[in-house]
N, C-alpha and C positions, 0 to 999 in steps of 0.2 A: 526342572526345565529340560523340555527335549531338545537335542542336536540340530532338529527344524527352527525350535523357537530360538536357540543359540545365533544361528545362522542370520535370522531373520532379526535377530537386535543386533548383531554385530554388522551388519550391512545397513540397517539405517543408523547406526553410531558414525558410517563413515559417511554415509552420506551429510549426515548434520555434520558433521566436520568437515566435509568440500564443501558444505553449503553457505559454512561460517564465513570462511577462507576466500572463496568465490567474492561474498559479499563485502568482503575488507579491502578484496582488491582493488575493485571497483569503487569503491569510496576515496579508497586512498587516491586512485587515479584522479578521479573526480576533483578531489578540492586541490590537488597539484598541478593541474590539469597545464597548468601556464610551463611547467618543468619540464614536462614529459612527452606533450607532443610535439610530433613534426615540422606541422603547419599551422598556419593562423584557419581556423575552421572556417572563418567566412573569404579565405581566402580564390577567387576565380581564377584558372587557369584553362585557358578553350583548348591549349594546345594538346594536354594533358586529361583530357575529357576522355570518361568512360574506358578508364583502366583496367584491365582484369586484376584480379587475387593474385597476389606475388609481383608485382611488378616492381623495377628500384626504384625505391624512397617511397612506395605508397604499399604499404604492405597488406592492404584491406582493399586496393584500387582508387578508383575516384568515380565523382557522381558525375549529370548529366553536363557539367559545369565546367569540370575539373577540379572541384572542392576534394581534399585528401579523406575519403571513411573516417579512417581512427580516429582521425583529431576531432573531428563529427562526433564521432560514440562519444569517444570520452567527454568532452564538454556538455554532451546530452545526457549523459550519467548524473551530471551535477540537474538539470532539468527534471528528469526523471526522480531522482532519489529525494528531491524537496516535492515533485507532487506526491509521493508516497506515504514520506514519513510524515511530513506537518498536517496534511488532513486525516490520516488517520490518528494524531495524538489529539487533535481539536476534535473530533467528531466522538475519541470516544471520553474525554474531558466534560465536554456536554455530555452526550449520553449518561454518563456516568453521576453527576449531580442532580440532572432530571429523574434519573431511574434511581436513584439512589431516595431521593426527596417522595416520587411519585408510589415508589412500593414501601416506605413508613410512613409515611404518615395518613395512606390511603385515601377512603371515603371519596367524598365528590370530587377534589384535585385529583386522584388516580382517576378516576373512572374517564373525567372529561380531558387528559392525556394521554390515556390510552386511548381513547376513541381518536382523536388526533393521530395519533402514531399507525393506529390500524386504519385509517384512510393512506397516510402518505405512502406504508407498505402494501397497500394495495397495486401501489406502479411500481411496473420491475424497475431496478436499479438505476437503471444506464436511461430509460427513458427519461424517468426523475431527473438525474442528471444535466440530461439535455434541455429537460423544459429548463432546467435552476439558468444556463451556459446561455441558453438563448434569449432571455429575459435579462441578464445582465449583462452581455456582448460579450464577443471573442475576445480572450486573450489567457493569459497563464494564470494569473492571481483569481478570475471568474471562471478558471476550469476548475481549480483545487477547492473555491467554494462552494463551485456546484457539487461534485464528490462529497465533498466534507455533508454538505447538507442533505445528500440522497443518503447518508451512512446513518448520524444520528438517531432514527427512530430503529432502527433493529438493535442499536447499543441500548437505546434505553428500555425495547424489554428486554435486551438479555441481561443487563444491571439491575429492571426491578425485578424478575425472578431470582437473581440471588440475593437479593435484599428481602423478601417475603420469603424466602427459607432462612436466614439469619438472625432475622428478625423474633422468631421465634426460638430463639436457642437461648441457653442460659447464661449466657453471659450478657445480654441483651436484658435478660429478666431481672439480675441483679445490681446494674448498671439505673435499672428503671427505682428499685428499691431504695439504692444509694441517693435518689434523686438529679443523678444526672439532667440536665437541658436535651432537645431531643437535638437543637446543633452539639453540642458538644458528642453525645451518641452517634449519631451521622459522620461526622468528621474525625471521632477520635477510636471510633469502636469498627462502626460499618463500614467505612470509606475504605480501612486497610485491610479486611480481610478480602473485599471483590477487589482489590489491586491485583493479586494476581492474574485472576480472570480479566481484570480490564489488559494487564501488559500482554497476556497471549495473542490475546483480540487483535491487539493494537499490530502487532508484528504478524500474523496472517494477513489483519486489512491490506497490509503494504502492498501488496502485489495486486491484490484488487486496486490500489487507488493507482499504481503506475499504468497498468491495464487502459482502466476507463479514461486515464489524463492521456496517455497516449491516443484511446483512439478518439476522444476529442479533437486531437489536435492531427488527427489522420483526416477528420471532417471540417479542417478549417477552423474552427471553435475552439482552441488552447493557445498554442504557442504562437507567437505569430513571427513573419520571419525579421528579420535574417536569422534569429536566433535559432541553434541548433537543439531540436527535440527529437528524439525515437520515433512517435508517432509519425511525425511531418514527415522524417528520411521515410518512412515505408509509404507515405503516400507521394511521395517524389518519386520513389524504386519504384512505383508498380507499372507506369506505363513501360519501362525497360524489361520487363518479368524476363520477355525471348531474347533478348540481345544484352542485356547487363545484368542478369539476375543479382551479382554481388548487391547489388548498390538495394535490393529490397529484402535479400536474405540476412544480412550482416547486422541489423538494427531489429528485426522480427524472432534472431536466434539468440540476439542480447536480452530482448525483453521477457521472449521465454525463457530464459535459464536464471533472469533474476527472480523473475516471479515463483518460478518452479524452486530455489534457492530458502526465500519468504517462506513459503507455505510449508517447506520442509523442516525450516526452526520453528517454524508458529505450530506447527502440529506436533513435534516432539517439545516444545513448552507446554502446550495445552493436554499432553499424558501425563508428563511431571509434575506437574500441579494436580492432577484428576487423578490419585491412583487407582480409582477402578477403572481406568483403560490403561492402566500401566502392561496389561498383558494382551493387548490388541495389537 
């Protein structure tokens, strides 16, 4: 290995480690949230409206309101980190027994699922999305199931592609000999060797599903209030962009560095399990 490629593993090693660290933080804070912050987040103060950065007792300022930042993030961390993690473990749950079921056992159940799947992947992501969010009305629990359901059909073919390459490998072949059940093969054989693949997925998706639940709920369609969400404070911040910038950069620099955080472990999971990209 050359001194370049040294260089270039030992800087993303550190970055997966701030990226871990980053992540625990914010969790931590999250579900402590009642310990740690200042103020009660739906708290109104007019007098105390539109704080700058560093001000005393508001160390992030205050929105158009007087509501304290921090206490805002942090509580919206706890928002943010359930639209992430839970639809992406349900979307790829399903995906993963469809695609799993659909690339062994093939023939006309594959074919008339993938045809399904290659329609709904015909609409980009977020559109999907939106038609799922606005057929079952605004709110948080129908932002995460509309995500959840624009996800599942790309899980499922990328589950039955490694199912139709597994499938024909030999431990599949003598599994079939043994007279194995094709559930007991599916579940005891198939199912855990794409675990890996499905838990990479799973921990990339994350940042896509916080993304899209945010800007759901930047469009009215997620969270609704009082409750404190990322997306909401940046479509709160943005009429302030010239005169309070904090109040729309502070919640847009959280959700890129967590998302940017995501994709950082999900992409060095997804070498460590693949080692022919172990040298990319």
């Amino acid at each position: 290995m050359t001194d370049k490629n040294k260089r270039r593993k030992k800087l993303k090693n550190k970055l997966f480690l701030i990226s871990v660290i980053f992540i625990a933080v914010i969790a931590l804070s999250a579900i402590f949230a009642e310990y740690i912050v200042p103020y009660d987040p739906d708290y109104v103060d007019i007098d105390s409206r539109l704080l700058p950065v560093g001000s005393p007792g508001h160390i992030l300022g205050t929105d158009n309101v007087g509501r304290d930042i921090a206490s805002r993030l942090i509580y919206g961390a706890r928002v943010s980190l359930i639209a992430g993690i839970v639809p992406s473990i349900l979307a790829m749950l399903i995906g993963a027994i469809i695609g799993l079921i659909s690339g062994y056992i093939g023939g006309v159940l594959d074919n008339i699922i993938m045809r399904i799947v290659d329609i709904m992947l015909a609409f980009p992501f977020m559109l999907l999305a939106l038609v799922f969010v606005t057929v079952l009305g605004p709110s948080l629990k129908n932002a995460v199931l509309a995500v959840m359901i624009a996800t599942v059909p790309r899980n499922i073919r990328l589950i039955r592609g490694e199912t139709l390459s597994l499938k024909e490998r030999e431990f599949v072949s003598a599994c079939k000999i043994l007279g194995y059940s094709k559930p007991r093969i599916l579940i005891g054989e198939l199912f855990p060797n794409v675990f890996a693949t499905a838990g990479t997925i799973i921990v990339s998706d994350i940042s896509l599903m916080i993304q899209a639940t945010a800007g759901l709920s930047f469009l009215g369609l997620g969270v609704q209030p009082p409750i404190s969400d990322w997306g909401s404070m940046v479509n709160e911040g943005r009429a302030y962009l010239n005169t309070a910038p904090h109040i729309l950069l502070a919640p847009c620099t959280l959700i890129a560095l967590i998302c940017f955080s995501f994709a950082i472990i999900g992409d060095e999971l997804y070498k460590k399990y693949n080692p022919q990209l172990s040298k990319i």
